[in-house]
C-alpha positions as CSV (number, residue, x, y, z in Angstrom):
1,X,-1.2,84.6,119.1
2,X,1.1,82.1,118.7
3,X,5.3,84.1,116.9
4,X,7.2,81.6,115.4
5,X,11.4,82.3,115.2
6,X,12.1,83.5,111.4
7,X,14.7,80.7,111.4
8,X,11.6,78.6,111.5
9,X,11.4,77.8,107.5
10,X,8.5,74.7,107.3
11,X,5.3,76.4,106.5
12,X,3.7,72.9,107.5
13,X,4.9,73.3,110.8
14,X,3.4,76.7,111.0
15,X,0.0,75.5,109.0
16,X,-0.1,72.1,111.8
17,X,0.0,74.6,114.9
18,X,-2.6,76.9,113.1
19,X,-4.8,73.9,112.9
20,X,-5.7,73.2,116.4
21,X,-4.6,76.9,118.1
22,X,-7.8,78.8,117.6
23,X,-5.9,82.3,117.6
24,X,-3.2,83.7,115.3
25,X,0.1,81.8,114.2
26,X,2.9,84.0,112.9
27,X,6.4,84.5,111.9
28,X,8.1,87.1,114.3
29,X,8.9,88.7,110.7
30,X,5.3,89.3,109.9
31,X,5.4,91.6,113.2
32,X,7.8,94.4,111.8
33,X,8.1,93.6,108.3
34,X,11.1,94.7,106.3
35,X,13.5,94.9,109.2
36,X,15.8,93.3,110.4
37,X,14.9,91.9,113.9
38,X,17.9,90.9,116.4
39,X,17.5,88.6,119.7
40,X,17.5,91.1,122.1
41,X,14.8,93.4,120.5
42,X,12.7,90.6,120.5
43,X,11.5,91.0,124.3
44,X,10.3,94.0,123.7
45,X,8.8,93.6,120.1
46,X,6.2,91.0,121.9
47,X,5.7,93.2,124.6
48,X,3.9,95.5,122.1
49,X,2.1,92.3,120.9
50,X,-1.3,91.5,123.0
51,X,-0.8,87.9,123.7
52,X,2.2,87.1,121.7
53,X,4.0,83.7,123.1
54,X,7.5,83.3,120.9
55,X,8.8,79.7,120.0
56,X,12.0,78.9,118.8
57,X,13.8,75.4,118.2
58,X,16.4,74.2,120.7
């Protein structure tokens, strides 16, 4: 499973990835939905996740 940022806002970008990663592609939103999610709870968030990698723009 590939969790995008949820300041990530191109779908495309999502839908590209999705394309040649054979697993899941999410938003980190789409993880704990209604919620607000800050930086630090992030860590642990994926931690519940099996196999969760987070990407986030520089």
């Amino acid at each position: 499973m590939i969790v995008f940022d949820e300041n990530i806002h191109q779908r495309s970008l999502m839908d590209a990835v999705a394309k040649w990663y054979p697993g899941r592609v999410v938003s980190i939103t789409e993880l704990r939905p209604h919620s607000i999610i800050k930086d630090e709870g992030i860590p642990a968030l994926l931690h519940r996740v099996r196999g969760a990698t987070l990407s986030w723009p520089d």
